[in-house]
C-alpha positions as CSV (number, residue, x, y, z in Angstrom):
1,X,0.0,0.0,0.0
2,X,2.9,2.4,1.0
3,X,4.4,1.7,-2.6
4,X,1.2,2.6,-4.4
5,X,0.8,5.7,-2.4
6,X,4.6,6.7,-3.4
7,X,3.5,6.1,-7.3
8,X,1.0,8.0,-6.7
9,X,2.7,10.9,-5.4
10,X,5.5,10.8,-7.3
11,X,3.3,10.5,-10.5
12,X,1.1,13.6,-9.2
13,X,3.9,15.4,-9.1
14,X,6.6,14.7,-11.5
15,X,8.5,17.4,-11.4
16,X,9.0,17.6,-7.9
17,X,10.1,13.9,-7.9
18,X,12.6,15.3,-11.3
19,X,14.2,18.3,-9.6
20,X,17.8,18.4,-9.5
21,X,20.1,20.5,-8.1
22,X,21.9,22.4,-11.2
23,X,25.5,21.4,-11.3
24,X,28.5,23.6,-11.0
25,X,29.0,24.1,-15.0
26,X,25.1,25.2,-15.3
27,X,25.1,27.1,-12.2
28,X,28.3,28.6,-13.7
29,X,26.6,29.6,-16.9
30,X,24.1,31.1,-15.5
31,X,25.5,33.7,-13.0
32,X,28.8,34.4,-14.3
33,X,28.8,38.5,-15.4
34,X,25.5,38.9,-13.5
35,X,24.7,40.9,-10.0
36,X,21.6,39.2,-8.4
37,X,19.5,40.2,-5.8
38,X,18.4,37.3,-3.6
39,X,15.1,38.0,-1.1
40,X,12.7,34.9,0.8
41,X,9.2,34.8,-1.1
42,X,7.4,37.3,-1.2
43,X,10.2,39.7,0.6
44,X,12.5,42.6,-0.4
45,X,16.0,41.2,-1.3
46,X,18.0,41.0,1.8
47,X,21.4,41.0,-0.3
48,X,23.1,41.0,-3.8
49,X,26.5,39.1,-5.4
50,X,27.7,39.9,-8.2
51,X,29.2,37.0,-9.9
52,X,33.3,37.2,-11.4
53,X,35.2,35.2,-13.6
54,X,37.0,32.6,-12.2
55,X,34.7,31.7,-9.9
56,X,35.4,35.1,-7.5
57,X,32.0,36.5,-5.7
58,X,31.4,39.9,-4.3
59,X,28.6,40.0,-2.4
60,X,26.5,42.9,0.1
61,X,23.8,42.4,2.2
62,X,21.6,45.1,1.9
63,X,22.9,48.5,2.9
64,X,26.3,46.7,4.1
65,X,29.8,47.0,2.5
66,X,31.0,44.1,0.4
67,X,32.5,41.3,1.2
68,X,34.6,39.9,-1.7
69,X,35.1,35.7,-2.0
70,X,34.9,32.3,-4.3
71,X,32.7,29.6,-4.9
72,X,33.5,25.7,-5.6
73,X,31.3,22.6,-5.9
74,X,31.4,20.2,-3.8
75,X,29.1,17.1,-5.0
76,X,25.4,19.2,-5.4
77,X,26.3,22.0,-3.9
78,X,27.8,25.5,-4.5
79,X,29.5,26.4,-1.7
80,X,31.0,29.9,-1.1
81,X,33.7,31.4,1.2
82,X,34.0,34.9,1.6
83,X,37.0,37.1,3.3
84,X,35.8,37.9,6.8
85,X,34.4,34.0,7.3
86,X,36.6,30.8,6.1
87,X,33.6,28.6,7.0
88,X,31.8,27.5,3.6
89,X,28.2,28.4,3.5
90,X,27.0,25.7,1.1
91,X,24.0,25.6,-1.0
92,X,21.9,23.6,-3.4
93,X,20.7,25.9,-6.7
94,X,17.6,25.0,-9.4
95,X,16.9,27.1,-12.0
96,X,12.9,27.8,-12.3
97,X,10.6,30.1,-14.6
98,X,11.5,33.0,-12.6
99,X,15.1,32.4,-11.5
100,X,17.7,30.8,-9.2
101,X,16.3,29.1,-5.9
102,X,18.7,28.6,-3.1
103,X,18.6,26.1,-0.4
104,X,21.0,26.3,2.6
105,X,22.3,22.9,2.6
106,X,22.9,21.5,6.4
107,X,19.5,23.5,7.8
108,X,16.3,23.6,7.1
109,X,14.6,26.6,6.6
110,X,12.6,28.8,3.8
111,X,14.4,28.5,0.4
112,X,16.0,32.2,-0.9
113,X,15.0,33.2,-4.6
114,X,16.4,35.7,-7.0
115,X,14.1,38.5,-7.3
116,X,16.8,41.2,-9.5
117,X,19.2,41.0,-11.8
118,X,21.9,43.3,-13.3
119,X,24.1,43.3,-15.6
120,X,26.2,46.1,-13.9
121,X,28.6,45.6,-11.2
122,X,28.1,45.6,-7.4
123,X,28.0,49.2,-5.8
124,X,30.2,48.8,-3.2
125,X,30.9,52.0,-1.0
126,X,34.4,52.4,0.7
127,X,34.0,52.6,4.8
128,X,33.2,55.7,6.2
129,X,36.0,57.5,7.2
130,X,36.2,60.1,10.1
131,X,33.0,59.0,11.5
């Protein structure tokens, strides 16, 4: 019975059951010479990368001052690693109708989307000095 409910679901939902996790050469198709805005549903975005050749990130949360960095796959995920934190933060992307969905991978929690896109680079202010 457990099986036929399992067919059932899967069938009922095919592209659930389908979804893959894009892999680093898509995922570095995609992004590479693009500035994204990433936000939960339904949200403002909360911060913005700009994506480098060579793999090289810069990346702002919203009014913040950048933080520049790298990604690298590891299996499914993208991870990234930025210059004021060594620790990875690793994610699974998929590509949908309106974007790039991001799952942090090792948490659960609501999935980030890309609600922007740019073709110009990061603004990135210098600190403020003599404040």
């Amino acid at each position: 019975m457990r099986i036929l409910a399992l067919a059932v679901a899967l069938f009922a939902c095919p592209a659930a059951a389908q979804e893959t996790p894009m892999t680093a050469a898509e995922f570095e198709a995609f992004v590479t010479g693009r500035t994204l805005s990433y936000g939960r549903a339904g949200e403002a975005p909360y911060g913005t990368e700009e994506y480098l050749p060579g793999r090289q990130v810069r990346w702002a949360f919203t009014g913040e001052e950048c933080r520049d960095g790298f990604w690298y796959d590891d299996g499914p995920l993208i991870c990234f690693v930025y210059e004021d934190n060594p620790e990875p933060q690793c994610w699974r992307f998929f590509e949908g109708p309106g974007g790039l969905r991001a799952d942090f991978a090792g948490r659960d929690g609501a999935p980030v989307y890309q609600v922007q896109e740019s073709e110009e680079p990061l603004f990135c202010p210098g600190p403020q000095i003599g404040v």
